[in-house]
C-alpha positions, 0 to 999 in steps of 0.5 A, spaced: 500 500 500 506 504 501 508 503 494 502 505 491 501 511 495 509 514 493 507 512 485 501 516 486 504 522 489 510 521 484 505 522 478 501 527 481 507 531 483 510 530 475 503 532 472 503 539 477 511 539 474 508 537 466 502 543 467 506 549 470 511 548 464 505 548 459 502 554 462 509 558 462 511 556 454 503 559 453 505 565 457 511 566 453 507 565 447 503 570 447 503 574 440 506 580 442 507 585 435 514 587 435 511 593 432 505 596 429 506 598 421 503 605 423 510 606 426 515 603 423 522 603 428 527 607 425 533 602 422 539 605 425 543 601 420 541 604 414 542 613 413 536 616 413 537 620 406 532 626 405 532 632 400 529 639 399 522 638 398 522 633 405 520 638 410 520 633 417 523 626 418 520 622 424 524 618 428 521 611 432 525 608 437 522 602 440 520 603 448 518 600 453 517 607 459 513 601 464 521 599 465 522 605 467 526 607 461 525 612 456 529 616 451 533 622 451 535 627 445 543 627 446 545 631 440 542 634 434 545 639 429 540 645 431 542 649 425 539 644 420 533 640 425 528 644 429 525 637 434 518 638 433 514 634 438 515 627 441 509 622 444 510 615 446 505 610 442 502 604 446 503 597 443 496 595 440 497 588 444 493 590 451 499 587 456 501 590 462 508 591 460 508 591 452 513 595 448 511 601 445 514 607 439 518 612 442 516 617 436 519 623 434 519 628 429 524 634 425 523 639 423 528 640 416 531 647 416 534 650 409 541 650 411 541 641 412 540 643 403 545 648 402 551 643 401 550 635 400 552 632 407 553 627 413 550 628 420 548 625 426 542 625 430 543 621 437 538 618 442 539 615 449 535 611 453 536 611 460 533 612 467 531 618 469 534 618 475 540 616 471 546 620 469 549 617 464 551 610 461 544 608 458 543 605 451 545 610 445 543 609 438 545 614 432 541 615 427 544 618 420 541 622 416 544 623 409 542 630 406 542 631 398 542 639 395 537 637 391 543 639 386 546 635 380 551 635 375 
């Protein structure tokens, strides 16, 4: 009767082990859209290349504020943008915790057009109540005078 007893146990045990590890694997695979189509993330691998009849750029930067993280602007060429706005865009997916779009947008002004040129607009992301050492990412921006020869 003893042995029977520890097989049942055992079994149970091993069916309550068998049924967390399912629970937890669904959890996981919960379909989370990496990003809505609305709100393309911007690629820092690639420039982002404007010409003269572009008036704004918009920047969208994966973020997560639940965290306690969100980005910062570092540094700009504030004579070729002006920052027009920065709003954050919740995921579609109604998760506690589920990342969303940092957005923000650039005015272009007539002198990023005056000469064909390389420059660097640079975010990070960080803590508020941290100085420094978070996560930077650089975005390029490859202007082009618009002139051809």
């Amino acid at each position: 009767m003893k042995l029977s007893q520890n097989k049942l146990l055992f079994c149970l045990a091993n069916l309550i082990l068998f049924l967390a590890i399912i629970s937890t694997n669904a959890m996981s695979q919960v379909p989370v859209e990496k990003n809505d189509t609305k709100y393309p993330l911007t690629d820092f691998s690639k420039p982002i290349l404007v010409h003269p009849q572009t008036q704004t750029i918009t920047i969208n930067l994966p973020a997560n504020p639940s965290t306690g993280y969100q980005w910062y602007l570092l540094q700009y060429d504030d004579k070729l943008f002006e920052p027009m706005g920065y709003q954050y865009i919740p995921a579609k997916v109604k998760l506690a915790g589920a990342p969303g779009v940092s957005s923000w947008q650039f005015q272009l002004k007539k002198a990023a057009f005056l000469v064909p040129r390389v420059t660097h607009i640079q975010f990070e992301y960080r803590r508020s109540w941290e100085v420094s050492g978070g996560n930077r990412q650089t975005v390029t921006i490859v202007s082009n005078s618009g002139e051809s020869k």
